[in-house]
C-alpha positions as CSV (number, residue, x, y, z in Angstrom):
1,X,-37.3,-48.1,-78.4
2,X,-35.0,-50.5,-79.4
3,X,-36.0,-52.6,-82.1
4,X,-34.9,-56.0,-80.7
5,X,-37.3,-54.6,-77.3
6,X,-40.3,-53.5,-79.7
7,X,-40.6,-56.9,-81.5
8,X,-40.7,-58.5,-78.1
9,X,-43.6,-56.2,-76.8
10,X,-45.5,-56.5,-80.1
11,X,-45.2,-60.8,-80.0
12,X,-46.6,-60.4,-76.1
13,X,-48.9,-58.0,-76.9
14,X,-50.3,-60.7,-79.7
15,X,-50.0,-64.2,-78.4
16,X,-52.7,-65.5,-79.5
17,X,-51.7,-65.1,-82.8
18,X,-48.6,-66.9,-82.1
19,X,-45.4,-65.0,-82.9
20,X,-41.9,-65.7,-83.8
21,X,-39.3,-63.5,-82.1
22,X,-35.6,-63.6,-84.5
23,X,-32.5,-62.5,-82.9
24,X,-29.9,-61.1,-85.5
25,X,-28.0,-58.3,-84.0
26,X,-25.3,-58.8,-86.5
27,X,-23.3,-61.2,-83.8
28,X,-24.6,-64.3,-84.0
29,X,-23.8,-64.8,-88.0
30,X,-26.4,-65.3,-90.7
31,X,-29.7,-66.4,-89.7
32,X,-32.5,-67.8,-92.1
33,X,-35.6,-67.1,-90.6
34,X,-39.1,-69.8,-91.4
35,X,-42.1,-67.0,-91.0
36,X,-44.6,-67.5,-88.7
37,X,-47.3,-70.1,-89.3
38,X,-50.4,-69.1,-91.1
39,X,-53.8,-69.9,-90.5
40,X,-56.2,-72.8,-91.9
41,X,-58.9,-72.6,-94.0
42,X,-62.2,-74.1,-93.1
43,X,-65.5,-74.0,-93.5
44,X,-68.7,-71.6,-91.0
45,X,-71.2,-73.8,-89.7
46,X,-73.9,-70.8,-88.6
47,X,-76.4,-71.7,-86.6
48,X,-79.2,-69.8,-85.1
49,X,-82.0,-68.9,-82.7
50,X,-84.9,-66.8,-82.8
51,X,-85.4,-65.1,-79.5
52,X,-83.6,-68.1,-77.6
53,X,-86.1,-70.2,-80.1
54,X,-86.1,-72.4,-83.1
55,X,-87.4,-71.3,-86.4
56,X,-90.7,-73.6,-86.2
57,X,-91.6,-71.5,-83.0
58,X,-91.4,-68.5,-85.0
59,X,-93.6,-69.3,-88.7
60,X,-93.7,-65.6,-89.5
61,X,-90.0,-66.1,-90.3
62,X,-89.4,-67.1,-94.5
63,X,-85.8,-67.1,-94.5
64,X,-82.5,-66.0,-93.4
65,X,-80.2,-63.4,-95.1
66,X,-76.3,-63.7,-93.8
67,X,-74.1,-60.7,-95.0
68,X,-70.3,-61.3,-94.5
69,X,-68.5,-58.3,-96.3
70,X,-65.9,-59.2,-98.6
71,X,-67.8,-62.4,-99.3
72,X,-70.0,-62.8,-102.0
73,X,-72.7,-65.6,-100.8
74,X,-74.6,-68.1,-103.2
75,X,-78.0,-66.9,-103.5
76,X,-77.0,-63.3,-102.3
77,X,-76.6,-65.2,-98.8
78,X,-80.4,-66.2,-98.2
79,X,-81.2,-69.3,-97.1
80,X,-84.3,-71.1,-95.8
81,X,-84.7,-70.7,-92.3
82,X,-84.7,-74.4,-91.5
83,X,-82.8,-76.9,-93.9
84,X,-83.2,-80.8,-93.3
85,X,-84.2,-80.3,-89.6
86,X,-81.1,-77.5,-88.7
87,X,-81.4,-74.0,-87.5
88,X,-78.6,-73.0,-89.8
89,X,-76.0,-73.1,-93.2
90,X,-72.2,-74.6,-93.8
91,X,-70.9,-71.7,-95.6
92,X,-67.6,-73.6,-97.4
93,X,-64.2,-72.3,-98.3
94,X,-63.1,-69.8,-95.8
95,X,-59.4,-68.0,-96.1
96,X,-57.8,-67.9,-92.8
97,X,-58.6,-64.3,-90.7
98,X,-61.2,-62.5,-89.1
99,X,-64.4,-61.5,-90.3
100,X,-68.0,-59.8,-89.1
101,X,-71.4,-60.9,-90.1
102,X,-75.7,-59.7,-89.9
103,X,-77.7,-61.7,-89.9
104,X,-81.2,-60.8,-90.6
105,X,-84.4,-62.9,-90.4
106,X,-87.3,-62.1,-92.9
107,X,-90.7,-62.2,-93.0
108,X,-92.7,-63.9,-96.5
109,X,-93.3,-59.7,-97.8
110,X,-89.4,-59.0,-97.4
111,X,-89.6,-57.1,-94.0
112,X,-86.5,-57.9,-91.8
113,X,-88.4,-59.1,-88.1
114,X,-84.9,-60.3,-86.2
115,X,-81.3,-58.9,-86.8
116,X,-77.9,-60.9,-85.0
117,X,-74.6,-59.3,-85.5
118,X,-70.7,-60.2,-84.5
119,X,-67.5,-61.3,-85.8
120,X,-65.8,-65.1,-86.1
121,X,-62.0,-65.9,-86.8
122,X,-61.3,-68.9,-89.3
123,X,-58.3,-70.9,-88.5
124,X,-59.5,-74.5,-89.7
125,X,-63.6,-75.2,-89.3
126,X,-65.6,-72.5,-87.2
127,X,-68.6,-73.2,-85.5
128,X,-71.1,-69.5,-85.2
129,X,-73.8,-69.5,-82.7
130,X,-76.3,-66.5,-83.3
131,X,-79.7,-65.3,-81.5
132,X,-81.6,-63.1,-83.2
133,X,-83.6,-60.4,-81.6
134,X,-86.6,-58.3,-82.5
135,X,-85.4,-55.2,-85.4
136,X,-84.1,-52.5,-83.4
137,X,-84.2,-54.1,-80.3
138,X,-81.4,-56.5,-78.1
139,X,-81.2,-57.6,-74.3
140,X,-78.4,-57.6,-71.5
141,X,-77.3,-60.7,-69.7
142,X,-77.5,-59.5,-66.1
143,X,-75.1,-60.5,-63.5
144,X,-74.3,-60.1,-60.2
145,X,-71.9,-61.1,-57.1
146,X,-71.0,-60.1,-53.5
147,X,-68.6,-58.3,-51.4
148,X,-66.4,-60.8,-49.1
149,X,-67.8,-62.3,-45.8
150,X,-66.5,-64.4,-43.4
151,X,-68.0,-67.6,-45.1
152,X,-66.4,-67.1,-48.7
153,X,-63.9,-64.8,-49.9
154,X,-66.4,-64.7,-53.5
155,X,-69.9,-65.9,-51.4
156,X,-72.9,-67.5,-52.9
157,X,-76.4,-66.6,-52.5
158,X,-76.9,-68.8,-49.2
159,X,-73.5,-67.7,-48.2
160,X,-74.6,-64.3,-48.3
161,X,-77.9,-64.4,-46.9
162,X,-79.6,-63.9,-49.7
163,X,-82.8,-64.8,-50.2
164,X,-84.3,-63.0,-53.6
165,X,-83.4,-60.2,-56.0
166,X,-85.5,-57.3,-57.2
167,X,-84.5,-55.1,-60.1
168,X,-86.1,-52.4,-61.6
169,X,-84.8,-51.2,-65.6
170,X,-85.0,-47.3,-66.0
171,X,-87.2,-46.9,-63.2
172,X,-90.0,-49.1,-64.1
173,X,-91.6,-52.1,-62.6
174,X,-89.9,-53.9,-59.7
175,X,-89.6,-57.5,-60.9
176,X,-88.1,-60.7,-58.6
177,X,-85.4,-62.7,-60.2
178,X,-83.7,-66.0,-58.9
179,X,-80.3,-65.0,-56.9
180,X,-78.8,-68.5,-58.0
181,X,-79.5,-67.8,-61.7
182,X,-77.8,-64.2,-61.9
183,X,-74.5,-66.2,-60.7
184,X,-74.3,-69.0,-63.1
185,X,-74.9,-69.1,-67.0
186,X,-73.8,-65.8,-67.6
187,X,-76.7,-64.4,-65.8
188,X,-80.5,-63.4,-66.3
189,X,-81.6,-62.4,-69.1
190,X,-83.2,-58.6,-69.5
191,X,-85.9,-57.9,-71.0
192,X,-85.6,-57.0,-74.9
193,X,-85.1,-52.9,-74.9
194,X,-84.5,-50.4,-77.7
195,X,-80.6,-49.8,-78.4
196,X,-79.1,-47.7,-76.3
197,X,-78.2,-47.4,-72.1
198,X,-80.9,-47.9,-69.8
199,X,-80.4,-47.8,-65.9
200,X,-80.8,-50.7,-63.8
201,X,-81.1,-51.2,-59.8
202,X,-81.1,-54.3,-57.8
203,X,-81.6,-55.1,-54.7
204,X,-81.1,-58.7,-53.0
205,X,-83.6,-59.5,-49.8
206,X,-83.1,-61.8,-47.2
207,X,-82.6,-62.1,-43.3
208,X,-81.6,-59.2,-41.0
209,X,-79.6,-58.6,-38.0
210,X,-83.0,-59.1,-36.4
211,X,-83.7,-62.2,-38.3
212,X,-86.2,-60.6,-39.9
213,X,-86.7,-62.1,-43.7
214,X,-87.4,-60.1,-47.1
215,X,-85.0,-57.2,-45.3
216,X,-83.0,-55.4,-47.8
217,X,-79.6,-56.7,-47.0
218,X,-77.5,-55.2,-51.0
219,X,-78.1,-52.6,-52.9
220,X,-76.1,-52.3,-56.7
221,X,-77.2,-49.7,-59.1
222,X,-75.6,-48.4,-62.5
223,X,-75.8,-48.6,-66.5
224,X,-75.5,-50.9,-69.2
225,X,-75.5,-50.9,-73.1
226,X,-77.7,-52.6,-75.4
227,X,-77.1,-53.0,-79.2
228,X,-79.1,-53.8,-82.0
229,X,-78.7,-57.3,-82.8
230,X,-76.0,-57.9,-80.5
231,X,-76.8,-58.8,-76.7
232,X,-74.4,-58.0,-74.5
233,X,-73.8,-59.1,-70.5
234,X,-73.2,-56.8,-67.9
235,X,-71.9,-57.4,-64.4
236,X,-73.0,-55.8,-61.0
237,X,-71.4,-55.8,-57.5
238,X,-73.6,-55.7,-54.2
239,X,-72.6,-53.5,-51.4
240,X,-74.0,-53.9,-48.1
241,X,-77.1,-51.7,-46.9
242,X,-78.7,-50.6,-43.4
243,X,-81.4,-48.5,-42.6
244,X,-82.7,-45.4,-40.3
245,X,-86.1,-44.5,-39.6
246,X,-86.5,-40.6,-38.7
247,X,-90.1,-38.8,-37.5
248,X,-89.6,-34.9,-36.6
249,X,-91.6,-33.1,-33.6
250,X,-92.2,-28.9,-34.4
251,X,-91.3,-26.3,-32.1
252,X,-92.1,-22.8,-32.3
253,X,-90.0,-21.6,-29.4
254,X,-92.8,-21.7,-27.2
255,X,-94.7,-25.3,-27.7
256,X,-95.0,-28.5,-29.9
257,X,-97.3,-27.5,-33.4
258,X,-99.2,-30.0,-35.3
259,X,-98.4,-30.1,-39.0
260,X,-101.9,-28.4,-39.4
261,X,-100.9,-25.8,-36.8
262,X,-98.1,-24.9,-38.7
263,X,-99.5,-24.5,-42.3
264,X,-96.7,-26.7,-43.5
265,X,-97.4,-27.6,-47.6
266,X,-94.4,-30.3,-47.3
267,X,-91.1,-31.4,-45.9
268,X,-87.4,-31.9,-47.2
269,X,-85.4,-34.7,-46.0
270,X,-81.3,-34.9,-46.9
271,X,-78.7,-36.9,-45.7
272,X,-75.0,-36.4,-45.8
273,X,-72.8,-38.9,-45.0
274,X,-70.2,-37.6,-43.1
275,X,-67.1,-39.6,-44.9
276,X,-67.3,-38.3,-48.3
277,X,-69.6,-34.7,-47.8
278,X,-71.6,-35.8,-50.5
279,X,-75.7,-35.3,-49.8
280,X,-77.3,-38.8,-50.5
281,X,-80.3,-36.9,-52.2
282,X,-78.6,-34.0,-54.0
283,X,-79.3,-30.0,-53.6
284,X,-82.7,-30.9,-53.9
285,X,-83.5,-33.6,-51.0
286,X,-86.2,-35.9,-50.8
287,X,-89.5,-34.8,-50.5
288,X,-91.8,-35.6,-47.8
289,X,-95.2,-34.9,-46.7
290,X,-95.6,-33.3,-43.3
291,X,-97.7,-36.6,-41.9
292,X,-95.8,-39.2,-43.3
293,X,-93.7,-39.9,-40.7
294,X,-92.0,-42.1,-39.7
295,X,-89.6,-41.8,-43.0
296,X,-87.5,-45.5,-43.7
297,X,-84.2,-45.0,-45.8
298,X,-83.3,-48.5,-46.1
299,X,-80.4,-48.4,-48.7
300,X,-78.0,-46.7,-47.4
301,X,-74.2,-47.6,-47.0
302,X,-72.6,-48.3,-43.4
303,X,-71.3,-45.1,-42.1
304,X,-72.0,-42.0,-40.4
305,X,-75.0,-39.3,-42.0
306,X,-76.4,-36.1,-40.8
307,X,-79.9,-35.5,-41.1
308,X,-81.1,-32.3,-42.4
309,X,-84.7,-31.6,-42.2
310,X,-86.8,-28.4,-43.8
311,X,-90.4,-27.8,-42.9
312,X,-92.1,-25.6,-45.9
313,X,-94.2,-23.8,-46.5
314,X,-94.2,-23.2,-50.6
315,X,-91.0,-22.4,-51.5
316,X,-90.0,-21.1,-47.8
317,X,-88.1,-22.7,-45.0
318,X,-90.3,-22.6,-42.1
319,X,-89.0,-24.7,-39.9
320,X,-85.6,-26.8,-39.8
321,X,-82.9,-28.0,-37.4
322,X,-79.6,-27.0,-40.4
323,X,-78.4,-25.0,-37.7
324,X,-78.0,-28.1,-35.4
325,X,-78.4,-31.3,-37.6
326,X,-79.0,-35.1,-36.2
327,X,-76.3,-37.5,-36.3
328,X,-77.1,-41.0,-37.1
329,X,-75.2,-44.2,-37.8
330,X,-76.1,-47.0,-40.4
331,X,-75.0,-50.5,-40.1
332,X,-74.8,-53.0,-42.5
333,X,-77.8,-56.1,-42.3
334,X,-79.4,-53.4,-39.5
335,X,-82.9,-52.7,-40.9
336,X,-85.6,-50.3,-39.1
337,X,-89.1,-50.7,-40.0
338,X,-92.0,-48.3,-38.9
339,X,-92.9,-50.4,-35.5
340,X,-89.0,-50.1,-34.7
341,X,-88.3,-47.0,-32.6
342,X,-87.5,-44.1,-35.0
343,X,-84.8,-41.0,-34.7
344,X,-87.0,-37.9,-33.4
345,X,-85.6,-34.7,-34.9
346,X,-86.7,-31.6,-33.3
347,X,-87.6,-28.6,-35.9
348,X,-87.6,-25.2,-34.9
349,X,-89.3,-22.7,-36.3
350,X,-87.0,-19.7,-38.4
């Protein structure tokens, strides 16, 4: 690459550093050049929280020990938890440049209870916010926003429909969080979790095409990333969601069988939606029993599915309709529960 070009991409790729492109291609005559500005010095105001709390909410904590490396830190860098009335320390005399910090909080025997991690740049005075979470443990801010509607191109809760949120972290509890809250501040706050990725599902209630309320209207799932010491945020997008409700009726070739006449230990349920191929509940299906219908799928995205049905008995395929499988549409705000008519798949037996 040219070299003239290559100092041109390296000052874009940096500009808030500032940069300083000089043109001397040996036609334009002599050319003094002033380098680039350098940074300011200053001094790190640290301040910090205990679990989004001050240190008088939290007595087991003695002190506070910061660890900048490359800096050496009077008193080995601890200092009381609370001095004259402030969560924090002025640490004075800072070169210009970048730099990472722990923080860790101890107890009066030495053990550290709360860790706080990150980096700060020093070009004049630097202010560093830090919260400090349980040892070993961090949370997620959690947020969230949805597709575009004919109201707003980015809609709000209300714009949406949206009534309440539900979300459920590696599969456990469902718990209800404010819609409103997820959209502003940087989100909701997780719970505190162990380092590492945990799964998260939401799903945002409100009114139907019915105008039915608590209906499940979005549906967002994925991952997200907590480290030690260092919470993180994570945002989710809503897709719309529809429902089906299916029931099956058993023929033997001859008549209608009751589950009990059939000897049927269980049923498998599948859906495949007929854009992509892909099987909404893997190779495996969804497991059923026999008198549980009607069956309510009620996250599913708008589109076209085919509904394969097995009647077993253990491991064997007793009775199914794979050879001729049930077409069904889904649309979007279109909720069925099990008073609304249900699609009646017809088994037969193999």
């Amino acid at each position: 690459m040219n070299a003239r070009l290559l100092a041109t991409f390296l000052c874009l790729a940096s500009l808030s550093t500032g940069c300083i492109i000089v043109d001397n291609d040996g036609n334009d005559g002599p050319c003094c050049t002033t380098p680039p500005p350098t940074g300011q010095p200053g001094d790190v105001t640290v301040l910090w929280t205990i679990t989004n709390g001050r240190c008088a909410d939290a007595p087991e904590v003695k002190s506070i020990q910061i660890s900048i490396p490359g800096e050496t830190l009077y008193n080995g860098g601890v200092y009381a938890c609370n001095t004259a009335g402030v969560d924090g320390i002025v640490l004075h005399d800072f070169a210009a440049g970048n730099y990472t910090y722990t923080l860790k909080a101890l107890s009066y025997s030495g053990e550290v209870l709360y860790m706080g991690s990150g980096g700060f740049t020093v070009n004049g005075n630097v202010r560093v916010n830090v919260d400090l979470t349980p040892n070993g443990q961090s949370y997620t801010l959690i947020s969230w926003y949805f597709p575009p509607n004919t109201s707003s191109s980015n809609p709000s809760c209300s714009q949406a429909g949206v009534t309440s949120i539900k979300a459920s972290i590696d599969g456990g509890d469902w718990v209800t969080l404010s819609c409103e809250e997820g959209m502003t501040n940087g989100g909701v706050p997780s719970p505190y979790l162990s380092a590492g990725t945990h799964t998260l599902q939401l799903v945002a209630y409100g009114y139907d095409s019915a105008g039915r309320n608590g209906m499940p209207l979005y549906n967002s799932q994925g991952t997200f990333t907590t480290t030690s010491g260092a919470p993180t945020s994570q945002n989710f997008r809503f897709y719309e969601v529809g429902g089906i409700s299916v029931r099956w009726d058993l023929w033997d070739g001859y008549q209608y069988r009751s589950c009990a006449e059939t000897g049927l230990t269980g049923m498998t349920i599948n859906l495949r939606d007929k854009a992509t191929g892909a099987l909404v509940y893997g190779t495996a299906g969804d497991p059923q029993s026999c008198t549980g219908a009607p069956i309510l799928y009620q996250f599913l995205k708008p589109g076209s599915y085919e509904v394969y049905i097995r009647g077993m008995v253990g491991s064997s395929v007793a009775y199914t309709n794979e050879a001729s499988p049930t077409t069904v549409t889904v649309s979007a705000f279109v909720q069925k529960t099990k008073a609304d008519p249900s699609t009646t798949i017809v088994l037969t037996k193999q």
